[in-house]
Structure formats: C-alpha cells, structure tokens
C-alpha positions in Angstrom: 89.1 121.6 36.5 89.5 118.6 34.4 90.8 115.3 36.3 93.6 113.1 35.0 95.4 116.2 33.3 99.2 116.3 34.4 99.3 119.8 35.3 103.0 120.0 35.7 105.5 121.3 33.7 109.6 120.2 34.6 111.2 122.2 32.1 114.8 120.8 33.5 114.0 117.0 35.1 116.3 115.5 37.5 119.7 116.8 38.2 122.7 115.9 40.5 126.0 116.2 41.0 128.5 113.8 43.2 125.5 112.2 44.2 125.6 109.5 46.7 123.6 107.6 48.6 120.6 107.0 46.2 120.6 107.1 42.5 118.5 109.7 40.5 115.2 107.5 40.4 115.6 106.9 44.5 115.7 110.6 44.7 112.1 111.1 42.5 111.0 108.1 44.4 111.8 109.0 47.8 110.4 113.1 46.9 107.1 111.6 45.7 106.3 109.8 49.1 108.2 112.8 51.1 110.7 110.1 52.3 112.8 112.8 53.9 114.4 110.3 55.8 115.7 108.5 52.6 116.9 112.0 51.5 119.0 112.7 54.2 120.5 109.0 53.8 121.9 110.6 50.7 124.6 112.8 49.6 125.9 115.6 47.1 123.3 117.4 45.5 120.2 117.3 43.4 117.2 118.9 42.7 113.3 116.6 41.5 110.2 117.0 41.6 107.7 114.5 41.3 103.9 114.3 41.5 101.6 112.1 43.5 97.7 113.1 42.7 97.1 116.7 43.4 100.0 117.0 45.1 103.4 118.3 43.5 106.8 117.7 45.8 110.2 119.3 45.0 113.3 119.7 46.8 117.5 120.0 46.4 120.3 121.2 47.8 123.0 124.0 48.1 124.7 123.5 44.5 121.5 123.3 42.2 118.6 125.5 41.8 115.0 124.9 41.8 112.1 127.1 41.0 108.7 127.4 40.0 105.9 129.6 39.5 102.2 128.9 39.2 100.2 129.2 35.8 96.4 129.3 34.8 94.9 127.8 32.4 91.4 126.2 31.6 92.0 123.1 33.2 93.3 124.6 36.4 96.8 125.7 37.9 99.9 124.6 36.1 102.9 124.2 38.1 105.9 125.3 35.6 109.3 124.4 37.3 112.9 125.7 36.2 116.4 126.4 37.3 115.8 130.2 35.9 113.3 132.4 36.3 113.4 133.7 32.1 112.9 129.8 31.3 109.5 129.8 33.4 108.7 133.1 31.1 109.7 132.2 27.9 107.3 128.9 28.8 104.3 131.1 29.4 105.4 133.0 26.6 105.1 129.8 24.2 101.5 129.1 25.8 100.2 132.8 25.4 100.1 133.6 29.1 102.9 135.6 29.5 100.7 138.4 30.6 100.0 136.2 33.5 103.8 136.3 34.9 106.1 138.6 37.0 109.1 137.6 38.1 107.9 138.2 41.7 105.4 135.7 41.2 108.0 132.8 41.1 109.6 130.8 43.9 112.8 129.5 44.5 112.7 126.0 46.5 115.1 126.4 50.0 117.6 124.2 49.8 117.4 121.1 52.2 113.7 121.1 52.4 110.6 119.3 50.5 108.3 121.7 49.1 104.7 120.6 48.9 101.8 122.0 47.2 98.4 121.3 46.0 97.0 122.1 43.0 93.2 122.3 43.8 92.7 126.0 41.7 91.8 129.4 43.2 93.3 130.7 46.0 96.2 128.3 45.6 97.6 127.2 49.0 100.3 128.3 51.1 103.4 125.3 50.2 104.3 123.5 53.5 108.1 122.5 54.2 109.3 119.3 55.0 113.0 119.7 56.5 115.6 117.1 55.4 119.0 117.8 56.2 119.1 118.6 60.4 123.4 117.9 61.2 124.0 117.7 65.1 124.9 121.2 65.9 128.1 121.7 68.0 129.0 117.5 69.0 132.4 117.6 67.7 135.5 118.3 68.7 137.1 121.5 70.0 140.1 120.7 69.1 141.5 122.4 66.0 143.8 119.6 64.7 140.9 117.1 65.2 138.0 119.3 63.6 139.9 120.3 60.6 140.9 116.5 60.2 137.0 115.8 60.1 136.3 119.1 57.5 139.0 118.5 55.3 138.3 114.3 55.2 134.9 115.1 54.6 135.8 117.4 51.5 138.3 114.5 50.0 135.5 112.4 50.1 133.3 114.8 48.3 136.3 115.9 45.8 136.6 112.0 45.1 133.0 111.2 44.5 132.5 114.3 42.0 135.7 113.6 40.4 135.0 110.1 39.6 132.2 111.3 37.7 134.2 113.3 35.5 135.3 111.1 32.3 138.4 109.9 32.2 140.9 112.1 30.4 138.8 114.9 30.9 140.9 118.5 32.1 139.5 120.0 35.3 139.6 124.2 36.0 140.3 125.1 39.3 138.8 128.6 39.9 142.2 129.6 41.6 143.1 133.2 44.2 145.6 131.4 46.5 143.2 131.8 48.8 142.0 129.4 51.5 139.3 127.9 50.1 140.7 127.5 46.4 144.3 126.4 47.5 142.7 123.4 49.8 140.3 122.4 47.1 143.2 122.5 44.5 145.3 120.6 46.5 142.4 117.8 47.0 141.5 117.5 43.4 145.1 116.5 42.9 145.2 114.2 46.0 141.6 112.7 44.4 143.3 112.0 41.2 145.7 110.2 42.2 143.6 108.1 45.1 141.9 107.2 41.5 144.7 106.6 39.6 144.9 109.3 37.6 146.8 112.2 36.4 146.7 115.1 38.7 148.4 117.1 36.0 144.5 117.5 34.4 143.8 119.5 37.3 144.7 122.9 36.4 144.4 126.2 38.3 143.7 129.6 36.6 143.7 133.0 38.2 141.8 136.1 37.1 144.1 139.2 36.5 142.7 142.6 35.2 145.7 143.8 35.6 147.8 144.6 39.2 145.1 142.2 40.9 146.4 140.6 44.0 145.2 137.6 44.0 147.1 136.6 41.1 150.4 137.7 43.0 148.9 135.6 46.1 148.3 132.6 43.6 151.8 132.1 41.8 153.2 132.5 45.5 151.0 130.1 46.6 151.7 127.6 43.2 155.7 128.1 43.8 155.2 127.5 47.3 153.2 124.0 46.7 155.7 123.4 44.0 152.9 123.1 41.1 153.7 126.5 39.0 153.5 124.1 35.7 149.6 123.6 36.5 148.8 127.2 36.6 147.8 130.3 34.2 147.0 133.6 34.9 144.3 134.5 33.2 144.0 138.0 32.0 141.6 140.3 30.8 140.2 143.7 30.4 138.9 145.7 33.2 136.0 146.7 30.4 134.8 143.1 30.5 133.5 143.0 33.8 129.8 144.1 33.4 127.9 144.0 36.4 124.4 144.2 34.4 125.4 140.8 32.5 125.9 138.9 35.7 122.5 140.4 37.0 120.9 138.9 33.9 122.8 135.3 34.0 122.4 135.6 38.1 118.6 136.7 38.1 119.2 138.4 41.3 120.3 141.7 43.0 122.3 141.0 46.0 125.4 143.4 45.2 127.9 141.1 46.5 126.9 138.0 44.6 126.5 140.3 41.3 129.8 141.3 41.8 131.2 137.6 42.6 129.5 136.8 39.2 130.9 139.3 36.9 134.2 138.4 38.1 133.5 134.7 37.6 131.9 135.8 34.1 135.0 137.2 32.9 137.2 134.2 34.8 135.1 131.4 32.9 134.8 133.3 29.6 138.7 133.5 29.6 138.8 129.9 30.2 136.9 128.7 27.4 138.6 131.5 25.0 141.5 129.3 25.8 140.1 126.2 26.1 136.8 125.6 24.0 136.5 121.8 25.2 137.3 122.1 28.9 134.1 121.4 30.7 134.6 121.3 34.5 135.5 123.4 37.0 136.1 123.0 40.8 135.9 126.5 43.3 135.3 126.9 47.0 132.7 128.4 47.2 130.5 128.1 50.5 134.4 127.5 52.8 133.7 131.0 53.9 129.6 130.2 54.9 130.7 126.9 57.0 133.6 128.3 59.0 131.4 131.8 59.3 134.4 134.0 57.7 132.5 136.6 57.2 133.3 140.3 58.5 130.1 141.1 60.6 130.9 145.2 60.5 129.8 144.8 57.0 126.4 143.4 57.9 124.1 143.6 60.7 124.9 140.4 62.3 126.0 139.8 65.6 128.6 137.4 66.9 125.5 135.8 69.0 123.3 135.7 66.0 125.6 134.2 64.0 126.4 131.4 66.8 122.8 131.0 67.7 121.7 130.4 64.4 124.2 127.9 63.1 123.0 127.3 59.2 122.3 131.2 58.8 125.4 131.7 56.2 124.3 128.3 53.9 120.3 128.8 54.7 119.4 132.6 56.2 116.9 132.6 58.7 114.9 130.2 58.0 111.6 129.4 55.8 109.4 130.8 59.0 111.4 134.1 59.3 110.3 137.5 58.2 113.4 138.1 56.8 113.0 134.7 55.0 112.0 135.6 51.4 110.1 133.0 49.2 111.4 134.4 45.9 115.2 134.0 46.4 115.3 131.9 49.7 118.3 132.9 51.9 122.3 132.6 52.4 124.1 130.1 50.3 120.5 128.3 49.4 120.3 131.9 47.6 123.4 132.8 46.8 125.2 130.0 45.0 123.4 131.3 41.0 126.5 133.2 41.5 128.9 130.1 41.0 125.8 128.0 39.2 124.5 130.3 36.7 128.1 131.9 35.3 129.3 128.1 34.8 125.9 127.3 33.2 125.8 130.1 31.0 129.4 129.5 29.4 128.8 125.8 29.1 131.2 124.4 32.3 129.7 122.3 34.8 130.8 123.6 38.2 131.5 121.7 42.0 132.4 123.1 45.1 133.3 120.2 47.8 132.7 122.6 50.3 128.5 123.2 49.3 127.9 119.8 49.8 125.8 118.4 53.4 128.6 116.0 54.9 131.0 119.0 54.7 128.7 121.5 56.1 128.0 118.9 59.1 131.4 118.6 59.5 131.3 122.4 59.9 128.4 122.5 61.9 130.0 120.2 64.3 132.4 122.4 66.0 131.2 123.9 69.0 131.9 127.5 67.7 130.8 129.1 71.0 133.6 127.1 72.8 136.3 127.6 70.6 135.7 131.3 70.4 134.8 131.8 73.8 133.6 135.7 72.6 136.1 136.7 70.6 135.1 138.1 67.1 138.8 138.3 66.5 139.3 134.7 67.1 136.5 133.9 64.6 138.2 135.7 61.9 141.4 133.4 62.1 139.6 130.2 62.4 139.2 129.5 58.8 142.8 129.4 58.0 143.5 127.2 61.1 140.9 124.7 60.6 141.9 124.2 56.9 145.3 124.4 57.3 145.3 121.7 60.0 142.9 119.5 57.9 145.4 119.5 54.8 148.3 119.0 57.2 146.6 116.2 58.6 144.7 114.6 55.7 147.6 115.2 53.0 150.4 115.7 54.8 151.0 119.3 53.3 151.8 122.5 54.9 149.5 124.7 52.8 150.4 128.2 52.5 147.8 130.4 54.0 146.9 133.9 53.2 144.4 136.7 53.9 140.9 136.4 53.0 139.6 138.5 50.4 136.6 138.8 48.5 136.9 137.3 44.3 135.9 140.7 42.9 138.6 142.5 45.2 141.4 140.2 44.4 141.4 140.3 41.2 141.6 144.1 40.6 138.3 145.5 40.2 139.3 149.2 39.7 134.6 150.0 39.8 133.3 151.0 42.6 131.2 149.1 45.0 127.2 149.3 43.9 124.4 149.3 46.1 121.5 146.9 46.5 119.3 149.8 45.1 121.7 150.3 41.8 121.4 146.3 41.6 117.7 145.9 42.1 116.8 149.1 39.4 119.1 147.6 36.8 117.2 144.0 37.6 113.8 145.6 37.8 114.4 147.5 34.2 115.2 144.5 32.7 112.3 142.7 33.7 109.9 145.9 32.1 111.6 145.6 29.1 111.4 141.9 28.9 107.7 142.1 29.5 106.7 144.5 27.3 107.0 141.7 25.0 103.9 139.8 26.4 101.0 139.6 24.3 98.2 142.4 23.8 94.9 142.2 25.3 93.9 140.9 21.2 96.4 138.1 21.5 96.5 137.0 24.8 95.0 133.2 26.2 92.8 133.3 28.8 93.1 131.1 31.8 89.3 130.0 31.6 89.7 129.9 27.6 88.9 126.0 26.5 90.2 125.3 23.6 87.9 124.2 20.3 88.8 120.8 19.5 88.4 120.5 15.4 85.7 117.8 14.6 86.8 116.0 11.7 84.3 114.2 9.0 83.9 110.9 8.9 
C-alpha cells in the first residue's frame, strides 16, 4: 500500500439543508474528530465525510443520503462515496473496475450516526457507529394542546430556517393531498413568509389528479375551507405515466410502498415543472406519519408494544445492531426518504420536509405515547390529527381542517394494483444484470494489484 495517497473518493462533497447550528466547514470539522457532541449542537440536515489518516468518517441525517462502497486498486482500498448507488458504478466504471462492483456491495450510512472505517487493505474492517442524535424519550407533556404546541413550534422554526434559504422572489411547490401533514406544512410556509416579510402568495399548493383521485377533492375542500383556493392547482395527468419501474431506477430500492410513493411523486413533480420549468423548490410532509407513529400496524408485523418500546423504529428501524438492521439500505425513514429525495433530485427541485428534521422529531419523541394511549391502538390512530390540529390552533391561530389519512399513491387515484416486495426486488435485480453486463471483459478489465507504468521521458 503506498502512504500519503488520499484514497477517498467524495463524488457529492458536503450538503445541507436548513442547517443550523454550525456551518458546512464545522460540520467536516466536527465529523473528522468524531465531535458527535458538536453534531448534535446542530440542526437540519447534512451529510460529510472527511478523512483523518487511515481513517475515513461520514455521517447525516433523515433528509440526505449517504453511501459508499469500497474499491481496490494498487495502492489499497478506495473509499468511493455517493448519494446513489449508479454514481459509485459509473465511477468504477471510468477507472476499469466495474467488474469489481455489485450493488450489494455498497452501504448506505444510518442516519444520525458517524460511520468510521479504516482503510488498512484486506479483510477491510467491520465500520463502527458513533450515535449522535439521542432526544429524551417520553419527558414531555401529556397533554394534547401542550404537545402539539411544542411539535408544530418546532416545525415553524424549521419551515422559517429552510425558507430563509430560499432566494428571495423565488416560488415554492407545496406537494399538496389536504391531508394532515401537507395542510399543516402549507399553512406554515405561508405563516414563515410572512414572519419574513414576504409574500406568502409564492407559496403554492399543487395536487396530483389521475383522474377521480380523492385527494384532489380533499384538497380544494381543504384550500376553500382555509380560504386560499387562488394558491392552488390540480395537477393532472395520465394514469399511463405512473411507472413503477422508473421510480425503482430513480429510488434505487425495492420497498413496494416507497416505489409506489415515488411514482406518484414522479408524475406530481414532472407535472410541475411541465408547468413551471424555473420553479425549484418544494416543501411536503413527509416523515408527520413516522413521528406521531400513524401507521396501520395490521399492515405490518408490528405490535402496539414494539412500536412504543422502540421509539425511533418508524425514522431509524431497529437499529444498526439488529438483525433486521440491513447495511445496504439502513432502516425506516433513514431508508425510506430516496422516495421524496431522489424524485425531486432527478427532475431538478430541491425538496424539504419540516417534519424530517431532529428538533421536530424530539418534539415527537417527547410525548409519553404509552400514557396518552394507555393501550388503545384505536387511540393511536387519531392522534395525529389531534396533535397537529392543536399545534396550528395554537401556534397560528387556525382551525385546520382535518381529514382521513391516506397513503400519496391511493389518493391520487391509482387505478394498478398493489405490487409485492418480490415484483419490486426482480424488476430492481434485472436492472442491475443488465447494467452490469456493461462491465469490462476479462481483456479490458484493471486489476486491483495492477501498478501503473509511469512513462519515462528523455532528457
């Protein structure tokens, strides 16, 4: 192994969004010593690396990927690091070592946590996890007027702080059913504006419709009832346009709920920018449904206890030192949020959800679930509406209208029906064989252990 050789590859450098806390070097800075007490001084998101020696550290949050896969070549192991798994590829591809690379070879950093790892060669270490975000579980009130107050003020302070990133002038999309989630976070983007002094008329909502959806009933309802009809557009659009095997290419993954969420948000931002080729943000909800643990456990094989007992399992899964815990695609919202990420990436937007970001989810985390509950899974399921709809009421002084949860790909009128994990993974798997059949032949291909022949030139 040659000595002095940066052996690391950032193929995407520092990123964050409504960042606060720290700026972008003090986030490098503070990953390079593993400062995770300076990280969780901060909030908002990002995602770093940065190298100290032999040693590589990354880390970030919720909102913005991280992976990273190791390479050989002649001078040891290269780390390559990337928000997508084809980047990493097309990387090896460019150095002749593609043959080297399978998807299932990469790693996806956990959100919350510093990743360490040594690069010392063959047999590369195990990473070790250095935790950074640990919110007091269950200190707050139980209360439902009081604990929605804390949620919602914490998600007007994160709507705020992203919004006063966004250049002034600049139009902002609301990803918009009416529902819970989308109706609070439109409702704070407009409060944000004008706490800024600006027009909340830039804030605009748009609703997916392929036609007979109902969300986009449930949204102009919603829009006449908050008296804002003039910021809203239904957006509609061919049932022929939602392809599930595009948004497991933009996604990278196979989770059939979260392929689904991304078609629909696919053909939701495409419409968008048909309409609007220079609008560049957009505002959702996603991860309201993973802090107030709205989620229907007959459709999994959860438990009301495991879901109490474990309270980050919808934003983190089980955990880096669970066997369900799988290095690859990490788990819950950690996981699952390439669904809102990717789709906005691929188009061109640049995408926020207040409701992703750590102050919120303490807030969340706060409420002493098992108390307010008490056992009741029915109770659980009506919670949502009443903690946000209290925290508006008392934040903004609004009665917000409140309506049933659905999921995106339901509500807006997905006549296809639901695919299996199986159908997901085969269509993600396939793609991968053809992609790699591009690799270099055994005539062509750079070996690891091959030096190259530095050209002597005549004096």
């Amino acid at each position: 192994m040659i000595e002095g050789v940066d052996r690391t590859v950032d193929l995407v450098g520092v990123r964050s969004s409504a960042l606060s806390g720290a700026r972008e070097p003090d986030i490098v800075s503070a990953i390079g010593r593993c400062d995770t007490g300076a990280l969780a001084r901060t909030d908002g998101h990002f995602a770093a690396i940065a190298r100290d020696g032999r040693t590589v550290r990354l880390a970030r949050t919720i909102g913005i990927p991280l992976r990273y896969f190791v390479a050989k070549m002649y001078h040891g192991p290269f780390l390559v690091v990337s928000d997508r798994i084809d980047r990493i590829f097309d990387w090896c591809q460019s150095q002749r070592i593609g043959w080297q690379f399978d998807p299932a070879y990469t790693r996806m950093v956990p959100a919350h946590y510093v990743v360490e790892l040594d690069q010392v060669g063959c047999p590369d270490p195990s990473p070790r996890n250095h935790r950074f975000f640990n919110p007091p579980i269950a200190h707050g009130s139980a209360d439902i007027e009081e604990a929605g107050a804390a949620y919602i003020r914490s998600a007007a302070d994160a709507v705020r702080g992203w919004l006063s990133g966004v250049p002034l002038g600049e139009p902002v999309a609301v990803a918009f059913s009416g529902g819970i989630d989308s109706t609070a976070t439109l409702l704070l983007a407009r409060h944000a504006c004008l706490e800024l002094g600006r027009d909340p008329g830039s804030i605009r909502a748009f609703t997916l419709d392929f036609g007979g959806g109902r969300d986009a009933a449930q949204a102009e309802a919603a829009v006449q009832a908050l008296d804002v009809v003039d910021v809203w557009e239904r957006i509609e659009m061919s049932p022929s346009r939602y392809d599930l095997e595009e948004a497991i290419s933009v996604i990278e993954d196979y989770h059939p709920l979260d392929v689904e969420c991304a078609a629909v948000g696919l053909c939701l931002l495409r419409g968008i920018r048909e309409r609007y080729p220079s609008l560049h943000y957009v505002l959702d909800g996603d991860g309201g449904d993973e802090n107030l643990k709205s989620y229907p456990l007959e459709d999994s094989d959860l438990t009301l206890s495991s879901v109490l007992r474990n309270p980050l399992l919808y934003q983190e899964g089980w955990g880096v030192d669970a066997i369900k815990h799988s290095p690859v695609y990490s788990g819950g919202l950690s996981r699952g949020y390439v669904r809102t990420y990717a789709p906005a990436a691929a188009l061109g937007f640049t995408a926020f959800s207040p409701f992703s970001v750590r102050s919120v989810i303490a807030a969340a985390a706060a409420i002493p679930f098992e108390q307010v509950l008490a056992g009741d899974i029915e109770r659980l399921y009506t919670l949502k509406q009443d903690v946000v709809s209290a925290g508006i009421r008392a934040i903004l002084g609004i009665e917000m209208p409140v309506n049933p949860k659905r999921r995106f790909q339901d509500g807006a009128g997905v006549a296809r029906p639901r695919v299996t994990k199986t159908w997901c993974r085969n269509v993600f798997t396939r793609m991968w064989e053809e992609r790699l059949k591009d690799t270099p032949d055994a005539l062509d291909r750079r070996s690891g252990n091959e030096v190259p022949v530095v050209p002597v030139v005549a004096s």
